[in-house]
Each structure stands twice: as C-alpha cells, then as structure tokens.
C-alpha positions as CSV (number, residue, x, y, z in Angstrom):
1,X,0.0,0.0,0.0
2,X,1.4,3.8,-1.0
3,X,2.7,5.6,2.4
4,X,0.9,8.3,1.1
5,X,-2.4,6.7,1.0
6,X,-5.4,7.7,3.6
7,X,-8.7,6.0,3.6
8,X,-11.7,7.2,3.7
9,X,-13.9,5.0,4.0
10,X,-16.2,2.0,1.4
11,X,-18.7,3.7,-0.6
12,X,-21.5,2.4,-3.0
13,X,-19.7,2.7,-6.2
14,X,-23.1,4.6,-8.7
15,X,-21.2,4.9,-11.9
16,X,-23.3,1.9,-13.1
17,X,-26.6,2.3,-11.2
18,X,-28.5,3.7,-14.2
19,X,-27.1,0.2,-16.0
20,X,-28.3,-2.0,-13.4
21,X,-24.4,-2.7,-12.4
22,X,-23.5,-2.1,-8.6
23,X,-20.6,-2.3,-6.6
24,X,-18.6,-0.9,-3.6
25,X,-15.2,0.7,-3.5
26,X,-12.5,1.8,-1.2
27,X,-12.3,5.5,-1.6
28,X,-8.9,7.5,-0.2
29,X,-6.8,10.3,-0.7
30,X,-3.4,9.7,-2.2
31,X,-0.7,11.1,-4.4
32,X,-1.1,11.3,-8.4
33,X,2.2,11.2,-10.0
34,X,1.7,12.9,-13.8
35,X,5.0,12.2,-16.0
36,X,7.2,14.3,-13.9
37,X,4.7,16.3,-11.8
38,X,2.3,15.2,-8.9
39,X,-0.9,16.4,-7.7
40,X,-1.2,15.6,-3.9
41,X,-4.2,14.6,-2.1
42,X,-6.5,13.5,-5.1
43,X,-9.8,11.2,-4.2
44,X,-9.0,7.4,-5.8
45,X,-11.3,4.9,-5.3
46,X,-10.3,1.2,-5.1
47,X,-13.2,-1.3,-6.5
48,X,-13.4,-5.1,-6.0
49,X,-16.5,-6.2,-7.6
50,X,-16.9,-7.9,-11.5
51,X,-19.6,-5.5,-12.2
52,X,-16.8,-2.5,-12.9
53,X,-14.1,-4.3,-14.8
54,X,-12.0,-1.4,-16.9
55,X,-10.3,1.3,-15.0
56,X,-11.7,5.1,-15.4
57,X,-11.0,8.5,-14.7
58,X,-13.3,11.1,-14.1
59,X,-13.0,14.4,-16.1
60,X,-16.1,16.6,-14.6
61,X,-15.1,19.7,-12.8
62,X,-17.0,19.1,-10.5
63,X,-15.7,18.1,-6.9
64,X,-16.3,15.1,-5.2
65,X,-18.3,15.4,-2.0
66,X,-17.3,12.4,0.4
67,X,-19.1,14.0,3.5
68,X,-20.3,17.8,4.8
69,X,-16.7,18.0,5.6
70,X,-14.5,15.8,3.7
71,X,-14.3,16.5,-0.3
72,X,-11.9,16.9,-2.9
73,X,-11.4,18.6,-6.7
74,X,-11.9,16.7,-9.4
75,X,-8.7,15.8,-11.4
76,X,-9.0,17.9,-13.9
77,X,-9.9,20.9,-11.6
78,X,-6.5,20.1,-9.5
79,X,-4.4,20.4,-12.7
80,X,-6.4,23.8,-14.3
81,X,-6.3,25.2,-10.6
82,X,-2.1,24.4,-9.9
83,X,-1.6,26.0,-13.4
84,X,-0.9,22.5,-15.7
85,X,-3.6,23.4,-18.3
86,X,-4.9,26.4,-19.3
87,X,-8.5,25.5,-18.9
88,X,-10.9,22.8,-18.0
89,X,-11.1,21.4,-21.6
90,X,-10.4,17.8,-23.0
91,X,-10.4,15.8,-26.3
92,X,-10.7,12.1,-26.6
93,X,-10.8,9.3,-29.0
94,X,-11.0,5.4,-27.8
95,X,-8.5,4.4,-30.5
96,X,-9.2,1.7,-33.1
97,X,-7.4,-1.4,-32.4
98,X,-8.7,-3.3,-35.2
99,X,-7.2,-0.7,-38.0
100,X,-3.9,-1.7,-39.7
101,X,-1.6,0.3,-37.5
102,X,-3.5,-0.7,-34.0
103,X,-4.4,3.3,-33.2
104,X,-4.5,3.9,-29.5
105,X,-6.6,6.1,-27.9
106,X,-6.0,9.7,-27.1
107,X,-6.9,11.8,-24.5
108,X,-5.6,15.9,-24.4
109,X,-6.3,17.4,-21.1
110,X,-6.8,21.3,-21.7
111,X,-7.2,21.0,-25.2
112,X,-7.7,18.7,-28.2
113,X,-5.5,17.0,-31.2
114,X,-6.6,18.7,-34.3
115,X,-4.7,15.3,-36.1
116,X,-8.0,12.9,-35.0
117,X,-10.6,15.8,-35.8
118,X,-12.6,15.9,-39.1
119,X,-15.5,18.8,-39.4
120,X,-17.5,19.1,-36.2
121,X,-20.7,19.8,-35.2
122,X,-20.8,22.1,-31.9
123,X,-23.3,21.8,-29.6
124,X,-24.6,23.1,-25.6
125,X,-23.0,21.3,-22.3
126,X,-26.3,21.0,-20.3
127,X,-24.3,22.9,-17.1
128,X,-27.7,22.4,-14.8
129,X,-27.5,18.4,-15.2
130,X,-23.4,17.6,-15.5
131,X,-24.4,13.7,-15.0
132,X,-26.1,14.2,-18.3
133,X,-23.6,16.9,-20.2
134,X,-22.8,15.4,-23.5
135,X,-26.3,14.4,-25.1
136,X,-26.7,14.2,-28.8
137,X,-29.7,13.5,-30.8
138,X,-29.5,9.7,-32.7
139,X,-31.3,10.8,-35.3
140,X,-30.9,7.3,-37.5
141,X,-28.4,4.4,-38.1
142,X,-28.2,3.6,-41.9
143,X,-26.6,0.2,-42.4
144,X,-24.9,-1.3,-45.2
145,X,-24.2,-4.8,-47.1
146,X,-25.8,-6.4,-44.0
147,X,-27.7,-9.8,-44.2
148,X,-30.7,-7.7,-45.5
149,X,-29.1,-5.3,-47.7
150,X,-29.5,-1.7,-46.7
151,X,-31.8,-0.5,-44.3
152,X,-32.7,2.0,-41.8
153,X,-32.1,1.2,-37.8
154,X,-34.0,4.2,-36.4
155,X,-38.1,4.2,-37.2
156,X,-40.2,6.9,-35.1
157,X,-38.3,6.6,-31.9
158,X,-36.8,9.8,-30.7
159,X,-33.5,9.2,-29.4
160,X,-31.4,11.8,-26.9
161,X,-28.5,10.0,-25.5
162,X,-25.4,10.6,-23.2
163,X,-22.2,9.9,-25.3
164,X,-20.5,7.8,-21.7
165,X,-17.4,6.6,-22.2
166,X,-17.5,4.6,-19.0
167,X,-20.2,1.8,-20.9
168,X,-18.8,-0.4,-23.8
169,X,-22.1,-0.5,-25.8
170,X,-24.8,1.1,-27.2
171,X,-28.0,1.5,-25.3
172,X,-30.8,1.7,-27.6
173,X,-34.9,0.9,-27.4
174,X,-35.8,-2.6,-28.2
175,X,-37.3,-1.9,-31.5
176,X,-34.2,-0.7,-32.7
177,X,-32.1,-3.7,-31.0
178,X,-34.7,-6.1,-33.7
179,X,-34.1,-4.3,-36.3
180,X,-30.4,-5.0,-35.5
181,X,-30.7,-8.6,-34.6
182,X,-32.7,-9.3,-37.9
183,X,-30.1,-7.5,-39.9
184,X,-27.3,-8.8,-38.5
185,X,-28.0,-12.3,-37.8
186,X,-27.8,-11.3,-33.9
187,X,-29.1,-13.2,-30.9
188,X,-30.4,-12.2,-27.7
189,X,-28.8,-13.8,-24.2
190,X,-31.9,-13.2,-22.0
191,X,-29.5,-14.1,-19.3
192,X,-26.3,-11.7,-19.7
193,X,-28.5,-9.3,-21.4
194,X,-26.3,-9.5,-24.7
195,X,-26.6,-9.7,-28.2
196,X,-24.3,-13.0,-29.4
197,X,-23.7,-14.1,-32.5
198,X,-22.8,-17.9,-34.1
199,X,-19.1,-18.5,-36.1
200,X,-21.3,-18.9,-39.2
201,X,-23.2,-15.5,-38.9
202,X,-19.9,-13.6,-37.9
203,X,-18.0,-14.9,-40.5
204,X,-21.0,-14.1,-43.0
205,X,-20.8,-10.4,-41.8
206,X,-16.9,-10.4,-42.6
207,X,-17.5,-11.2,-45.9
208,X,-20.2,-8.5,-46.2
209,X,-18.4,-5.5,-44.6
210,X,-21.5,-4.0,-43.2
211,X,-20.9,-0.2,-42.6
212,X,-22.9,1.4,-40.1
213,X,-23.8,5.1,-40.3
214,X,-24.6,7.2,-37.3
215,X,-26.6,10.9,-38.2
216,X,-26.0,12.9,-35.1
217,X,-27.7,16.0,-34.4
218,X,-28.1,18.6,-31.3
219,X,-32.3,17.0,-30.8
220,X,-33.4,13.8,-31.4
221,X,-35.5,15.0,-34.5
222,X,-34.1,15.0,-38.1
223,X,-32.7,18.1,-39.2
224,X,-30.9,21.4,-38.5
225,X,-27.2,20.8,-38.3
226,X,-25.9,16.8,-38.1
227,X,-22.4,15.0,-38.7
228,X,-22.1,11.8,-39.6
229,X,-20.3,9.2,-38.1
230,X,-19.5,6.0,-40.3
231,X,-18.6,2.5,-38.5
232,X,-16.9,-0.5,-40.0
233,X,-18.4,-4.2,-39.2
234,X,-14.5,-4.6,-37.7
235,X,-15.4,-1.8,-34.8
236,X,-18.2,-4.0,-33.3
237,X,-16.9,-7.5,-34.4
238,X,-15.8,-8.4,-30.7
239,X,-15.6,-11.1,-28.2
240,X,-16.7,-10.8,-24.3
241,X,-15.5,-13.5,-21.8
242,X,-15.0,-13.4,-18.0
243,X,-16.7,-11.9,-16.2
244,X,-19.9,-12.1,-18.3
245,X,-19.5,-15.4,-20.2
246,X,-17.0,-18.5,-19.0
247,X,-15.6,-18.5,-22.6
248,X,-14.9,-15.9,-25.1
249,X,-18.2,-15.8,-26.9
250,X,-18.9,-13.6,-30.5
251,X,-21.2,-10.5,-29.2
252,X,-22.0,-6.8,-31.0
253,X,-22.0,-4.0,-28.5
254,X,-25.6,-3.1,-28.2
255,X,-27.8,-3.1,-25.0
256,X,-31.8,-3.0,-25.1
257,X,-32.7,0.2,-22.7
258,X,-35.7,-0.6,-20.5
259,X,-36.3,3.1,-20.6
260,X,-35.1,6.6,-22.1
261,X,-33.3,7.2,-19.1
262,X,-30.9,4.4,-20.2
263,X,-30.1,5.5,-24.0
264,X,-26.5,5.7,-24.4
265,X,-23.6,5.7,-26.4
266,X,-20.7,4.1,-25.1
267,X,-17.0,3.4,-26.4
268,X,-17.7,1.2,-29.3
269,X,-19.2,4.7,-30.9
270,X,-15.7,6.7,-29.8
271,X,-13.7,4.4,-31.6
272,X,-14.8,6.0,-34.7
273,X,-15.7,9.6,-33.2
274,X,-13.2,11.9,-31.6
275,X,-15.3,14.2,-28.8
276,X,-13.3,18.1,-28.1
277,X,-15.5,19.3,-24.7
278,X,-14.8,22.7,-22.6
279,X,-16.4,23.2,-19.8
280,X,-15.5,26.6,-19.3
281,X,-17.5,28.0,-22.8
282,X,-20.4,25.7,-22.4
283,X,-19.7,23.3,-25.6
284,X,-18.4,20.3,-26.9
285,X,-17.8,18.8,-30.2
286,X,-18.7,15.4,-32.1
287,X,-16.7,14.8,-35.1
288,X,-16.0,11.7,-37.3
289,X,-12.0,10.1,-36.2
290,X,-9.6,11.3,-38.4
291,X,-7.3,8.6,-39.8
292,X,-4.9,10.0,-43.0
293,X,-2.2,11.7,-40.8
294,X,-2.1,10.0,-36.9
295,X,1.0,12.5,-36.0
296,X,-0.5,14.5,-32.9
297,X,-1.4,18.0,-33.6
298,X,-1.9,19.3,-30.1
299,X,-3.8,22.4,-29.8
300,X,-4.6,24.6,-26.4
301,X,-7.8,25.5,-25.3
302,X,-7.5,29.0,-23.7
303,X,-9.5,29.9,-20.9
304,X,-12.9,31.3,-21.0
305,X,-12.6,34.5,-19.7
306,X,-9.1,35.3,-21.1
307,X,-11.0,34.5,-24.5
308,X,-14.7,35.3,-24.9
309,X,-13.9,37.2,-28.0
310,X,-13.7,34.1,-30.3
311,X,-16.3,32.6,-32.5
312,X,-19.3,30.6,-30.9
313,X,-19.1,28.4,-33.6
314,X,-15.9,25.8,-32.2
315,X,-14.1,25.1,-29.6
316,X,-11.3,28.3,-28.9
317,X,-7.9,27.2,-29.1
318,X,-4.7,28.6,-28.6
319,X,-1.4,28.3,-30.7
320,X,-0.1,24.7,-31.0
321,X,1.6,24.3,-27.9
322,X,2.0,22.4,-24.8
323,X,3.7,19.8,-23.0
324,X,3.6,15.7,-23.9
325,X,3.1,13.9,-21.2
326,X,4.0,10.6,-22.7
327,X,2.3,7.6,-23.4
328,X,0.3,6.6,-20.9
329,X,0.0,2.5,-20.4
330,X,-2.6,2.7,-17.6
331,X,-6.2,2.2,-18.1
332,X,-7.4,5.5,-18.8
333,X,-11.0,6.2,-19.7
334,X,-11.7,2.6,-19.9
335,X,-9.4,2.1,-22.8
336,X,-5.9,0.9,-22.1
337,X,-3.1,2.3,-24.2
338,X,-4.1,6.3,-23.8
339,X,-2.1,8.8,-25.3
340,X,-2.2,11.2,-22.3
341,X,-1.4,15.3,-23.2
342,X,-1.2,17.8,-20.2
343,X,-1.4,21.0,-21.8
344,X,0.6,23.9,-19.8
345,X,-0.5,27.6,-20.5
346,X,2.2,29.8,-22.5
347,X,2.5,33.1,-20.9
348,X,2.1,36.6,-22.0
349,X,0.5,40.0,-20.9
350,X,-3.0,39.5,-19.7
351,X,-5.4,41.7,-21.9
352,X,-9.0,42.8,-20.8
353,X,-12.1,42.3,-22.6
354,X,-15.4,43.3,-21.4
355,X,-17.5,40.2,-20.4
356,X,-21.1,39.1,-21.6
357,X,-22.2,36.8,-18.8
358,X,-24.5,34.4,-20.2
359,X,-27.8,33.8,-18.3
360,X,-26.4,30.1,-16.6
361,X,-23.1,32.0,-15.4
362,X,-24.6,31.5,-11.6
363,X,-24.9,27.5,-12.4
364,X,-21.5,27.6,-14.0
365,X,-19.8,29.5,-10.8
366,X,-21.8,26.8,-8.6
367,X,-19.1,24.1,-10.6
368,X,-16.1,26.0,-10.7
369,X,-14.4,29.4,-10.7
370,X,-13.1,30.8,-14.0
371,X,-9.9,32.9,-12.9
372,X,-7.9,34.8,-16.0
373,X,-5.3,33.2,-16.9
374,X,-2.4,34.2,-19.2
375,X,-2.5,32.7,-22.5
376,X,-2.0,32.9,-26.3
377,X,-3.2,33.6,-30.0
378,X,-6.3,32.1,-30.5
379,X,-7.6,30.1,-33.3
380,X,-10.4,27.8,-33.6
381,X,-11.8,24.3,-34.7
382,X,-13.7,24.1,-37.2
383,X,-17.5,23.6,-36.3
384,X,-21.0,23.5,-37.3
385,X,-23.0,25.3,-34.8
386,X,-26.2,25.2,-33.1
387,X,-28.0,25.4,-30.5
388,X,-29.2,22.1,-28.4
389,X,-30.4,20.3,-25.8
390,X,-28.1,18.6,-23.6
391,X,-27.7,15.1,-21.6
392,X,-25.1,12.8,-19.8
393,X,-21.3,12.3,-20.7
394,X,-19.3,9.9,-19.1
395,X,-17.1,11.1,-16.5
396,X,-19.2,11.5,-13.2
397,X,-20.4,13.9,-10.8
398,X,-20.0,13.9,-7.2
399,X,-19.4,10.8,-5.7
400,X,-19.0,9.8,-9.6
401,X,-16.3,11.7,-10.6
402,X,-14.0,11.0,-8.0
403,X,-13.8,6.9,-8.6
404,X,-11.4,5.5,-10.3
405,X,-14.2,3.4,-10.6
406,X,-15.0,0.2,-13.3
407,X,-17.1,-1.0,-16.1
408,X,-17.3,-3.7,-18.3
409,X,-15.0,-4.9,-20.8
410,X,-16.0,-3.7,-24.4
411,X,-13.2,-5.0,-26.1
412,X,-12.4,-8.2,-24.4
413,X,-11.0,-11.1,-26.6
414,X,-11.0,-9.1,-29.6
C-alpha cells in the first residue's frame, strides 16, 4: 500500500446504477504522479467487484463530496487550478485497435488534437445536469451490405442520448435492437443481457463488410445541423469472456434500454468519433475520427474569460503548444493504451475584454471558478453550430467523478 495513501472510507460505487451494475469501492486520498509532476491529495477509489471491470477517470469539474466535511477537486480541476492546463477542456478518441496500425486512444487534457478531428458539429454542455452533459440526438443508423441489404435502424423513436465513455455498448430501445438482430443475424442472451452471434453468422458479416452510419444531431428529431459518423463491421466484431460469459463468446455492442433514461452511447461509438469538450465556454464537439495523418497535432484550449472574443461556432484554441506527457499505459478512460497530453499555458501579458455573462453564469460558478489566466493567439476548430439540448457524458459527478471506478470490458478477446 502507498505511504501516502489515507482511507476514507467503502462507498456504493453509482457509476453503473442507471445500467443495473452495482458495486462498492475503497475511496482515499493519495498522491497522483503525472510524468514528472504530482498532484497531492486527489480522491482514488479502489473497487473489487466484477460489475466494474476497466479502470476510469473522471474528467467533470465538479468536486467530489465524500461528506459535509470531507471532499476533494476533481482531477481535472487540480491540474487547471495548480496551473498544468490552461482550462478545464479535453479531447478524446478510444482508439481503433482493429485498423492496420493498432491506433491507440487519445486523451488531451486542456485542449484537443486537431490530427484525429474531421468537421464538427458544436453543440450546448447541459451545465444544470453535468451527470447528463454530453447528449446528442441519434437521429438514424443507416446500415450497409448487412444480411438484409441496406436499411434504416432508427423508425419513429426519438432518441437523446449521453455519449458515456465509461459503458462499452450502445443503449438503444428494443425496436431498434430487432431491427439490428434481424439484420445482422444477432441473438439475444436473456441471461447476460447481450446480443451474441454464431461462427457462421460472424464470418457471414466479414465477408459482407457492413458499414454502419450514425446521423448525429443537437435534438433527437431529423434536421438542422448533423455530422455523420460512419462505422466499420470490424469496430463491433468483438468477443466478451469473463466476467460475463466463461468463454470468449462472439457478441455486438448493443444493450436493449428498458427506458429513455438508459439511452447511451458508449465506447464502441468513440472508436470512430473523436469528442473536443470545454467546460469553461459551455460546448463540446462530435466529429468523425480522423485517420490520414495520426502525428498529434496538439492544440490549447484557452481559458474562458481570457477569450470570450472568439467565434461561438468551435471550440477556442490557442497556438499549437504544450507539453507531452507521454504515453500513458494505464487504463485511462476505460481504454488501455491512452495517449495522455497535459497542456501547460504559455505566458504573455493578460489583456481585458469586457464580459457578456450568459444567463447560466450562476450554475456555471456553482461548478467552478473561471480565474484569468495568461495565454495565447487564439484560433479555432472548425464547427457546425447550433444550439441544443443537452444530456449525460461519461465522467461523473459527485461521488461519480471521484472513482477511479469500473465498467465492463468492451473489447475483451478481440
């Protein structure tokens, strides 16, 4: 055990309560070394339960309330607030292990890699609900050369889902999950809750190359501004063993939701989406993953208030800049194999700009303070903008985004 380590005490781990999935976890204080830095006294939970099986880190802002009088920042707070990023901003793609060169994933803390981003569409955090921040509209799923030729996933159902890194699958209504299971030779585990597949129907589909299509939007009906986010067969052509079956056993990432409260989009859609979010200008962006040119273009995201001059259409950025933390070979955002970027603001003279506060700036002060801080030019990435509802992200609130807390495999056997 770490000298530095000081318990706190076992707390119901509710990353996965919405999913059915429960757990408890030994949550502590300790020491959080960062490729040559480290941030003292940062909440890490401990979990020994099969129901959280991949390791994660939260990225909310907000802190982590243990108790009336114990808490503790949230991660990417501590580094914004101790001056190792310029804002509280991230990018993220869950890498593509199936492509020819094995692409890992990549996370930029306090900015984003322009390299992995291809035309974005911009839309709202939901700051009033952070458990639900990063909702999109899944306004259809057009697939190709299935068993059935080429068809349309999404009927009349109205779809808002959380893009949540911290699930493996898809969670989508049951109609849609038939549609799938008829056009994909699919079927359903009543036990594990899965959708399996035989040796004969998977090999059927590689010889197809089905391509599935995403149309994401800011609501959940068609129209107004969308990107498009195309998936090959090879993204959901996985295996799942232990803890869920006692052999590797062929299965495609999709969950039925009992509800609308359990739509989701996990990590088998980020393998082919990269996600830029900043917390501190109320947006985020989905784009389709980049592939041509995989040599990181880091860029900085400046802070809020330093910036508010720029465009509302993207993410802000400042010059190309920053530090490289390394490669990171921990389990980070449930993927293993992260390419991990702190970002350290460049310094020059602070200039003033008169502020328009927009109407949530009282919710957005209840999460976190947005000092000036001293920054650089300012670009932007490219966008389309509008304006949306909002709904969950993956990386959680409260007692949420403090856990280094654990899901279920999504790639397991692959």
């Amino acid at each position: 055990m770490s000298s530095t380590w000081k318990a706190i005490g076992l707390y119901e781990l509710g990353l996965g309560r919405n999913y059915g999935i429960n757990g408890n976890g030994l949550s502590g204080f300790d020491n959080v070394g960062v490729d040559g830095f480290t941030m003292e006294k940062l909440a890490i939970t401990a979990y020994a339960s099969p129901g959280f099986w991949v390791g994660q880190m939260g990225l909310l802002p907000l802190p982590l309330n243990f108790s009336e009088t114990i808490n503790s920042p949230s991660l990417i707070s501590a580094l914004k607030d101790e001056g190792h990023i310029p804002s509280l901003s991230y990018g993220y793609q869950a890498g593509a292990q199936y492509r020819g060169r094995k692409v890992p994933a990549s996370l930029v803390l306090g900015g984003y890699d322009l390299s992995r981003s291809s035309e974005p569409l911009t839309i709202d955090i939901n700051i009033v609900d952070m458990a639900k921040a990063l909702t999109v509209g899944l306004q259809d799923i057009i697939v190709t050369n299935t068993l059935n030729g080429t068809l349309s996933m999404v009927d009349n159902e109205r779809i808002l889902a959380p893009i949540d890194s911290s699930i493996p699958e898809i969670w989508l209504p049951k109609s849609v999950c038939d549609r799938f299971e008829s056009a994909f030779g699919l079927e359903y585990h009543d036990g594990t809750g899965r959708y399996v597949l035989t040796d004969q129907a998977r090999d059927r589909l590689r010889e197809l190359k089905p391509t599935l299509t995403f149309t994401i939007g800011a609501d959940a009906v068609t129209g107004g501004n969308t990107t498009l986010i195309q998936i090959p067969y090879e993204a959901f052509d996985l295996q799942i063993g232990y803890p869920i079956f006692a052999n590797a056993t062929n299965y495609f990432p999709i969950r039925r939701a009992n509800n609308e409260s359990q739509y989701a989009i996990g990590r088998a859609f980020l393998q082919e989406a990269y996600i830029g979010v900043d917390f501190e200008s109320g947006i985020f962006n989905v784009s389709a993953a980049k592939w041509d040119n995989l040599e990181p273009n880091i860029v900085t995201i400046s802070n809020k208030e330093r910036d508010l001059g720029t465009a509302r259409g993207g993410l802000s950025g400042g010059t190309i800049a920053g530090i490289v933390v390394g490669c990171v070979t921990a389990i980070l955002l449930c993927i293993a194999g992260t390419w991990l970027f702190v970002l350290k603001p460049r310094r020059r003279r602070r200039q003033t700009t008169a502020l328009d506060e927009p109407d949530e700036k009282i919710a957005r002060d209840a999460l976190h303070s947005a000092p000036e801080l001293t920054g650089t030019s300012v670009h932007e990435l490219p966008a389309k903008h509008g304006h949306h509802e909002l709904g969950e992200m993956k990386m959680v609130p409260e007692l949420g985004n403090e856990e280094l807390v654990h899901e279920l495999p999504s790639e397991g056997g692959r």
